[in-house]
C-alpha positions in Angstrom: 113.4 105.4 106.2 113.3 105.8 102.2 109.5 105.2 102.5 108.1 107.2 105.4 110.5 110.2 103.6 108.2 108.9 100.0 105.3 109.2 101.8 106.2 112.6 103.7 107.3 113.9 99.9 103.9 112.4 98.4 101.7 114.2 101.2 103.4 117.7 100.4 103.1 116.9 96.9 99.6 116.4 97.1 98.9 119.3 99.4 101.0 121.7 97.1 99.0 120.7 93.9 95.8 120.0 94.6 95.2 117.0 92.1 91.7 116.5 91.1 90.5 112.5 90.0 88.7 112.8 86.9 85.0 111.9 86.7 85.4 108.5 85.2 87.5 107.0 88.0 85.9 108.9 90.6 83.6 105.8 91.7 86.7 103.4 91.8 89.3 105.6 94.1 87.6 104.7 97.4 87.6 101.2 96.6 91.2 101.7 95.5 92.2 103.0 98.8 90.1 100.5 100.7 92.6 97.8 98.6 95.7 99.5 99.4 94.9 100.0 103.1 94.6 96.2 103.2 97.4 95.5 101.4 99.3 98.5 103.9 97.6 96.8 107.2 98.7 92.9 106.0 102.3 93.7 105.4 102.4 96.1 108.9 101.0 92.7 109.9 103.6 90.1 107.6 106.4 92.2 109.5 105.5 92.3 113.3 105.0 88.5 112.3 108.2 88.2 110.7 107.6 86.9 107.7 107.2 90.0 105.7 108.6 90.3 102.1 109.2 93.6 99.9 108.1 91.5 96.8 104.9 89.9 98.3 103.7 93.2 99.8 104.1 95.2 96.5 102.3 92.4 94.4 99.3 92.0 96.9 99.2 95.9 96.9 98.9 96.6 93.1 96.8 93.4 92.5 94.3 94.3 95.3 93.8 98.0 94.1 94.0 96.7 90.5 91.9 93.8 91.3 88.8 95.7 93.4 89.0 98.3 90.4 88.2 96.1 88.2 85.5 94.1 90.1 83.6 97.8 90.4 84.4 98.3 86.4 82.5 94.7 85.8 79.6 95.8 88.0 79.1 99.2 86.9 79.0 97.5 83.2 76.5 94.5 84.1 74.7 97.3 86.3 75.2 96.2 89.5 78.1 98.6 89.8 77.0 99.8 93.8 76.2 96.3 94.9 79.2 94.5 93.8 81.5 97.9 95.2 79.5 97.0 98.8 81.1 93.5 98.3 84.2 94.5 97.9 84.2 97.0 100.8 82.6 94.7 102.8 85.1 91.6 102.1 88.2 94.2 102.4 86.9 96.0 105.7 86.9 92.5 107.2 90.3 91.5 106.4 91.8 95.0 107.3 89.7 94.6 110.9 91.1 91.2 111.0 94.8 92.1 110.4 94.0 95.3 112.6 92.9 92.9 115.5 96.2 90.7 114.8 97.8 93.5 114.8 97.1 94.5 118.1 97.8 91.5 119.6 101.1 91.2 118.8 101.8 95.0 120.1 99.9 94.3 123.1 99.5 91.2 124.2 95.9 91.3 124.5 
């Protein structure tokens, strides 16, 4: 219950004032959200499994968004900034269609 009323609170909050993403990070908030929706779809996952845990799914979320934000930072300074942020969308929409399709499963049978 405290979360979905965090997450109500965040959505108003955001919707009230408007935040802008500076510049600089702009190229790595996609691939930050793409991160956290994994880590959001593997512990929805964890729990219709029944092996979620509050510690594991608060790790694996700030080390995937941390984690994919820095893979993007290493490739925009080699140069190859767009290919290796492909990779990582690529390697993180698989695993989010993956627990998705597990997902499913589980609610339906199917």
């Amino acid at each position: 219950m405290i979360a979905l009323l965090g997450l109500a609170l965040g959505i108003v909050a955001g919707l009230l004032f408007e935040p802008t993403v500076p510049v600089g990070l702009q190229p790595y908030l996609p691939i930050a959200v793409i991160a956290a929706l994994d880590a959001l779809f593997g512990g929805l996952r964890a729990r219709l499994d029944g092996i979620f845990d509050d510690k594991v799914f608060v790790v694996s979320f700030l080390s995937n968004v941390v984690l994919a934000a820095l893979i993007v930072f290493l490739g925009d300074q080699l140069g190859v900034g767009s290919q290796l942020s492909t990779a990582v969308v690529v390697v993180l929409g698989i695993r989010i269609f993956s627990n998705a399709a597990a997902i499913r499963r589980h609610l339906f049978k199917a």
